[in-house]
NUKOLKE-398018 format. One record per residue (C-alpha): x negated, y, z negated; residue in one letter. Coordinates in nm, 2 decimals. Last residue first. Layout:
REC    east   north      up  rest
REC       X       Y       Z     A
...
//
This chain:
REC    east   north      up  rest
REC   -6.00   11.00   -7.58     X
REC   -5.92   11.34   -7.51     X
REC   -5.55   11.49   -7.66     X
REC   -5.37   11.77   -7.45     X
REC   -5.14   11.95   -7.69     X
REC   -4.81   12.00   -7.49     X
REC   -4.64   12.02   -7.82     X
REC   -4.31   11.81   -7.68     X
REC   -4.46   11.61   -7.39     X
REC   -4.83   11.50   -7.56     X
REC   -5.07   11.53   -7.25     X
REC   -5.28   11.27   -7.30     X
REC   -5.69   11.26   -7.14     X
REC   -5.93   11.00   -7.10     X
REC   -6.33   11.11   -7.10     X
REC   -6.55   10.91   -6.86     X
REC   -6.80   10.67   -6.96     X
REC   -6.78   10.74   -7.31     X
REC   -6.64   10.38   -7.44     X
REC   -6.68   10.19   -7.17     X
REC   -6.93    9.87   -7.35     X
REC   -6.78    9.89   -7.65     X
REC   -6.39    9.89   -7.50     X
REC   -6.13   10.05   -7.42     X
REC   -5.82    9.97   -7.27     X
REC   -5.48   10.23   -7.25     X
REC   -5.20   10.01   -7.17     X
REC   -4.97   10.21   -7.44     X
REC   -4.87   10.54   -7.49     X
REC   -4.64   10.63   -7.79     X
REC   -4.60   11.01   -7.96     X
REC   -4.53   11.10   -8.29     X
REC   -4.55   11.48   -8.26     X
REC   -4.65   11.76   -8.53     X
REC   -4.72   12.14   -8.50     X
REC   -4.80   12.43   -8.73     X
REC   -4.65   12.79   -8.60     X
REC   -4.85   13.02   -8.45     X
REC   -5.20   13.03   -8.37     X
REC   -5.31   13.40   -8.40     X
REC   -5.01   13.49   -8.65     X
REC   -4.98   13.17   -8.78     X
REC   -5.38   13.15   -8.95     X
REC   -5.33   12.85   -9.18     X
REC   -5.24   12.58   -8.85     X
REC   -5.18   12.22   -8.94     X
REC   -5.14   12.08   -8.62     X
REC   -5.04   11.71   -8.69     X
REC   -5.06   11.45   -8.39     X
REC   -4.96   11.08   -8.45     X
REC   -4.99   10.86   -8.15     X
REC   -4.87   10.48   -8.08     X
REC   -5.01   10.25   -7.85     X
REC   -4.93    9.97   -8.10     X
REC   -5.31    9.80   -8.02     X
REC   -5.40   10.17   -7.96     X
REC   -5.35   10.34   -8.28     X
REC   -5.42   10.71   -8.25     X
REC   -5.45   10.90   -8.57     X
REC   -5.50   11.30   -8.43     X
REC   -5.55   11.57   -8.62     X
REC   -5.59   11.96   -8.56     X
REC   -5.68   12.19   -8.78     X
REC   -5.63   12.55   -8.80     X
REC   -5.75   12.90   -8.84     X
REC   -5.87   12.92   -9.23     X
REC   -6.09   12.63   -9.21     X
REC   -6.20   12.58   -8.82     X
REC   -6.10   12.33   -8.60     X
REC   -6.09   11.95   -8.52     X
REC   -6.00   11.64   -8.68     X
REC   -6.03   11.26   -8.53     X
REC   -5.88   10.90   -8.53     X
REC   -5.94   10.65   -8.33     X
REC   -5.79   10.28   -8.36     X
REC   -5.82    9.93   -8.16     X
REC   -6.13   10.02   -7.91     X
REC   -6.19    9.66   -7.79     X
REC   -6.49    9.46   -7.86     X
REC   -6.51    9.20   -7.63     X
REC   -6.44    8.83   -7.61     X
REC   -6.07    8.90   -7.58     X
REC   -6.09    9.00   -7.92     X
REC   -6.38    9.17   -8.15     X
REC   -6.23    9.44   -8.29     X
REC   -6.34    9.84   -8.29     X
REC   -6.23   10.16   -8.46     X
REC   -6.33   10.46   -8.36     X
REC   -6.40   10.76   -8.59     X
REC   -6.38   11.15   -8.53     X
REC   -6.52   11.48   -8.63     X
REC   -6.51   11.84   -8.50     X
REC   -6.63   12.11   -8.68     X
REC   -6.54   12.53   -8.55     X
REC   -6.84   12.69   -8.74     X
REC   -7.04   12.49   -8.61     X
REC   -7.01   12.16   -8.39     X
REC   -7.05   11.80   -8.52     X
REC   -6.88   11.51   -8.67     X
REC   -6.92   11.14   -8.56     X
REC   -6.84   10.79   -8.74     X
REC   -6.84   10.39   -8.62     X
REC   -6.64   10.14   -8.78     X
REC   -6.63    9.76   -8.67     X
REC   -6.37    9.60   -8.83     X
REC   -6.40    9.25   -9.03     X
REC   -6.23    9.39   -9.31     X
REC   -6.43    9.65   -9.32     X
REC   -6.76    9.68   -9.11     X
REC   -7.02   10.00   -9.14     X
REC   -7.13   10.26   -8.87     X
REC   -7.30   10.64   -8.95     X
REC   -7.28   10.95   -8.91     X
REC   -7.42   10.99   -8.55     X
REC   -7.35   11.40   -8.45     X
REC   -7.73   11.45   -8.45     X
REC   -7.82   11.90   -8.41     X
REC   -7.55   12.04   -8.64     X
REC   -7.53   12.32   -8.39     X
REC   -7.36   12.13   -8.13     X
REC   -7.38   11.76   -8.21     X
REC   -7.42   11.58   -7.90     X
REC   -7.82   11.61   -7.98     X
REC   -7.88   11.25   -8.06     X
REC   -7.68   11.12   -7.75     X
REC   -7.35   11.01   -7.86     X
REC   -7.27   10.59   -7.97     X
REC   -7.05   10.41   -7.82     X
REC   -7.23   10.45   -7.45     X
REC   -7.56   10.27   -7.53     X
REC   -7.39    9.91   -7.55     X
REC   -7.46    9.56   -7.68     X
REC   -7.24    9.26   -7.76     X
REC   -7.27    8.87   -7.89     X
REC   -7.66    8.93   -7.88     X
REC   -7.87    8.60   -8.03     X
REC   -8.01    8.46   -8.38     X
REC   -8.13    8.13   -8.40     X
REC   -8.02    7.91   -8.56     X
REC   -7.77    7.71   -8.36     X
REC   -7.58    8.03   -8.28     X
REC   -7.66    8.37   -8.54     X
REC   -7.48    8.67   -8.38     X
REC   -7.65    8.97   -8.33     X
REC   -7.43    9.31   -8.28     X
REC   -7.64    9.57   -8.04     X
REC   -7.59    9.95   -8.05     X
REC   -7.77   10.18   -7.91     X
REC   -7.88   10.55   -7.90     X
REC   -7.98   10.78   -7.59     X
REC   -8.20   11.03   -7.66     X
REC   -8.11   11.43   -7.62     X
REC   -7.76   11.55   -7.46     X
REC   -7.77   11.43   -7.07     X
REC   -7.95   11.14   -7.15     X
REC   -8.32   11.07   -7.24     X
REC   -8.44   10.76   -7.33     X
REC   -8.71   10.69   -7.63     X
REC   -8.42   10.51   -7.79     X
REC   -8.24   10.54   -8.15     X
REC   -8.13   10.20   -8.21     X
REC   -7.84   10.06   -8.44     X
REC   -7.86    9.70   -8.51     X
REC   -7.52    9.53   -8.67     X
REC   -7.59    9.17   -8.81     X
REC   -7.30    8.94   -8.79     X
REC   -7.22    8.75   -9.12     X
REC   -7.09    8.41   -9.11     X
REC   -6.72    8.35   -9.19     X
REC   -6.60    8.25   -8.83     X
REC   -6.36    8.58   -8.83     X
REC   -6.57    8.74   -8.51     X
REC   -6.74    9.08   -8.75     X
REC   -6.84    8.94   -9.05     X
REC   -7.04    9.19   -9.20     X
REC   -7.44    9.32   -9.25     X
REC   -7.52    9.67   -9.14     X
REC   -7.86    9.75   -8.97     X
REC   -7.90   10.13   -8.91     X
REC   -8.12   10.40   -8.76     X
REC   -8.39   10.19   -8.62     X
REC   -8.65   10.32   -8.38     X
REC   -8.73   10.27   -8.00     X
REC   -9.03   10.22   -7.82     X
REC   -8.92    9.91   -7.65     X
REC   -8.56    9.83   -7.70     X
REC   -8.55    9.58   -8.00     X
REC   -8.37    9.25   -7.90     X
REC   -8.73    9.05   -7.92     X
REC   -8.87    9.26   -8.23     X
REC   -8.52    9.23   -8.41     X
REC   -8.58    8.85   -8.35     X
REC   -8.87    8.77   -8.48     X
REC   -8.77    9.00   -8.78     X
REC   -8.50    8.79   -8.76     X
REC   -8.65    8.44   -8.79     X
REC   -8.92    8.58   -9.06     X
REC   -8.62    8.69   -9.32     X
REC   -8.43    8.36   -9.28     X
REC   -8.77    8.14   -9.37     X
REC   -8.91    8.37   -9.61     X
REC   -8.49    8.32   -9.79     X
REC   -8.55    7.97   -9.76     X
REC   -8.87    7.94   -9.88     X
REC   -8.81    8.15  -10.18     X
REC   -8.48    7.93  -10.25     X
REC   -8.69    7.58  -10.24     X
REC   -8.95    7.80  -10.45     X
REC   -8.68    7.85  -10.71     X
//
């Protein structure tokens, strides 16, 4: 039992070193999640940051994914564009809703606006010694009016778009399109750096990436 106390004191100290090395000054922690992220059956460790740096909608956040090599814990990926400033929300104020690993998938979750909510969730793998954008999905409108989804898988390149419109006589009729674009790259580190637009050819719904 003191073996396993040791051990476990041992661990513990060698990342808090190691948080406070990685940690961008003056920040705070949102999130640490725990999960095997690059398939070698040792967990990553998943820091989430809320920085003292401004951007153009409140402070910048960040993400950095720790990878433990020859003991010692280092940073397989970082990025402050995959996650929104802390006011990106609209009216709901913080639009971050939180990240968390399945299956060895990166998950990270917005929502925001007001009374017309917007949500969406990206996907991310770690291949070609990056984590690409593999899968986003998202929902916008307003109860009563209409909402709009979109499940874009980007390894396949295909598009599903469902308009599922309560309000016909403003919005007319509901809509749906199975759509395929492919070549499109994304990854942690370019995620919002400029905004990537599809103009679906049968709905003519334009869909932003």
């Amino acid at each position: 039992m003191k073996t396993i106390f040791c051990t476990l004191l041992l661990i513990s100290s060698t990342f808090c070193w190691a948080q406070k090395e990685f940690q961008p000054e003056g920040s705070t922690i949102l999130q640490i999640v725990d999960g095997d992220l690059d398939g070698d059956k040792i967990p990553e460790k998943v820091m989430v940051y809320h920085t003292k740096d401004s951007g153009e909608f409140g402070e910048i956040r960040e993400i950095q994914i720790l990878k433990k090599v020859h003991g010692q814990w280092a940073i397989l990926e970082k990025s402050t564009n995959a996650i929104l400033d802390s006011e990106s929300g609209g009216i709901m104020g913080d639009p971050y809703s939180g990240t968390s690993i399945e299956k060895g998938i990166l998950i990270i979750n917005h929502f925001g606006g007001s009374s017309w909510k917007w949500q969406y969730t990206d996907k991310y793998r770690y291949q070609n010694g990056h984590f690409e954008l593999i899968g986003h999905t998202s929902s916008s409108g307003r109860p009563g009016d209409y909402i709009k989804n979109v499940d874009f898988n980007l390894s396949t390149g295909q598009i599903n778009f469902k308009n599922e419109v309560d309000d016909t006589k403003e919005y007319g009729p509901s809509q749906k399109e199975t759509y395929i674009k492919k070549g499109i790259k994304i990854n942690l580190q370019n995620r919002h750096d400029k905004s990537i637009k599809i103009v679906l050819p049968k709905t003519k719904e334009e869909i932003f990436i």
